[in-house]
C-alpha positions, 0 to 999 in steps of 0.5 A: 592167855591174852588178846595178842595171843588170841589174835595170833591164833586167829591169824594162823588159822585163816592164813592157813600159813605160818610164814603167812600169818606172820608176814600179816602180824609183822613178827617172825616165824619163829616167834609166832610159832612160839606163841602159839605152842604157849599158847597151848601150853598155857590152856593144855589142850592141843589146838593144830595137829601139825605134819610135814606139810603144815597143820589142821585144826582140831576139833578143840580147835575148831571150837576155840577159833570160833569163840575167839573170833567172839571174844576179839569182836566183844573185846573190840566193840568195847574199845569202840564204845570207851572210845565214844565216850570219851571223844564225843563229850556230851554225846552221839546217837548215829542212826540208820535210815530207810529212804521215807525217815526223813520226811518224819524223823526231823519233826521228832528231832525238833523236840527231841533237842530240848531235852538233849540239845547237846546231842550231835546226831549222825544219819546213815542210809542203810538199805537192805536186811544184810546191811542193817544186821552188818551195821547195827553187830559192828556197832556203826550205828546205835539204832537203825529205823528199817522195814526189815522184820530181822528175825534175830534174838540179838536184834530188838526191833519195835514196831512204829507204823504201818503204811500203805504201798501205792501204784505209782505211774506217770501222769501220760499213762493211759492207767490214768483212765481207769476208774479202778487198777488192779494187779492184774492190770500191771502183769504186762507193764515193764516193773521197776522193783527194789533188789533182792534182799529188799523187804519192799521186793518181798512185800510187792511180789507176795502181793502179785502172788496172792493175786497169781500174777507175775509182774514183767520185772525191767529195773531192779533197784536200791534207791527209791528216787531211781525208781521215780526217775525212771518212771519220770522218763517213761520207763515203767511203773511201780509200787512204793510206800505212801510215805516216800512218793507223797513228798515227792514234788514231780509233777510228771508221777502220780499215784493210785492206791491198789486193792489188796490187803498185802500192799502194806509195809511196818517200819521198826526202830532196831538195835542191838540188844546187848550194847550199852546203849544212852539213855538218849537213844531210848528217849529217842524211840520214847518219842518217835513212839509218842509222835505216833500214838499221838495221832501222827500218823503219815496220811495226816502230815 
């Protein structure tokens, strides 16, 4: 048995076709349905049941696609990393970011390059709780800063910091006025939110809920700037975390912080557990826990 063979296999069962899946493999018919007969051969157990009108998987080979499509991923993974190895020379970490790493993130990486100053560094924006797993299982990326708590025990994720999320608003808005804002307050106001599958989504809305308000929810978004632009316009308000909107150099937004303990989001170092990844990418998480121990933290930068 070997990874042709196995991608034969693969081939045959989700075409559904033999003259298809050949077709995809660029063989002939015959000679693929030669390999596969081998292939059951050479392991002895019968893997379709074929009839006059095609075949079915049998229970042994239900089991073997699935653990061939694994053994095909781990076996191309591996190639990826060989392959890393051997044109990046001194070394890569490619990271994926949530929109408010880069306002951090470059300070760690200042002092990071004296000890790896041949480090070439690739930053890609991941957003959303499917993304991050996607990218971080094909191994597109070594390592991913999120707010996404991944329940996965495929996935490492160490906590970095805990911020606040803020009301944030245009500066004509007559919420200005008040000398306290509740949720309450927002119920009748068109929301700006991020989409489903967001951790930023959920932490706003289990907010409101705890509270027994439903926020009147306009614009659904990915990008947090969207938000800020929109509201720019007049367009709504919103919640954002603190680490993001204190940058944010508009002077038509302001902020105000909310009174209740949900309003809070922890921002994770991720990666996946059983790749081999640099000694660099943990000294990488060493000192972007160092910068917070250190007393960094993003109300003080």
């Amino acid at each position: 048995m070997d990874i042709r063979q196995l991608r034969y296999f693969i081939a045959v069962v989700e075409e559904k076709h033999f003259s298809k899946a050949a077709n995809l493999l660029h063989i002939s018919q015959p000679s693929l349905s030669t390999a596969i007969m081998k292939l059951e051969k050479d392991i002895g157990i019968q893997l379709l049941e074929r009839n006059t009108r095609g075949f079915k998987l049998t229970e042994s080979g239900e089991i073997f696609y699935t653990r061939s499509l694994e053994l095909i991923n781990k076996y191309e993974h591996m190639l990826k990393e060989l392959d890393d190895l051997r044109q990046k020379g001194n070394g890569i970490i490619s990271i994926g970011l949530i929109e408010s790493a880069k306002y951090w993130l470059p300070k760690i990486i200042i002092n990071f390059k004296n000890s790896f100053p041949d480090i070439h560094f690739q930053f890609k924006e991941i957003l959303g709780e499917k993304k991050v797993f996607q990218t971080l299982a094909n191994y597109d990326v070594h390592c991913t800063i999120t707010n996404q708590p991944i329940q996965s025990e495929e996935i490492e994720i160490v906590p970095i910091y805990t911020e606040d999320l803020v009301l944030v608003i245009h500066k004509a808005d007559e919420l200005n006025k008040k000398s306290s804002i509740s949720l309450e307050d927002l119920s009748e106001r068109d929301f700006i939110i991020c989409k489903e599958g967001f951790q930023t989504r959920e932490d706003v809305l289990r907010a409101f809920q705890h509270e027994n308000v439903t926020p009147d929810i306009k614009f659904e978004i990915e990008r947090l700037e969207t938000a800020c632009s929109l509201i720019e316009h007049g367009l709504g308000i919103t919640i954002l975390p603190e680490s993001y909107i204190k940058y944010n150099s508009n002077p038509n937004i302001v902020t105000h912080t909310l009174p209740s303990q949900f309003l809070k989001r922890t921002v994770y170092f991720a990666y996946w557990k059983d790749r081999n990844l640099s000694p660099a990418v943990f000294e990488l998480l060493a000192s972007i826990k160092d910068f917070f121990i250190a007393g960094n933290s993003l109300k003080s930068q």
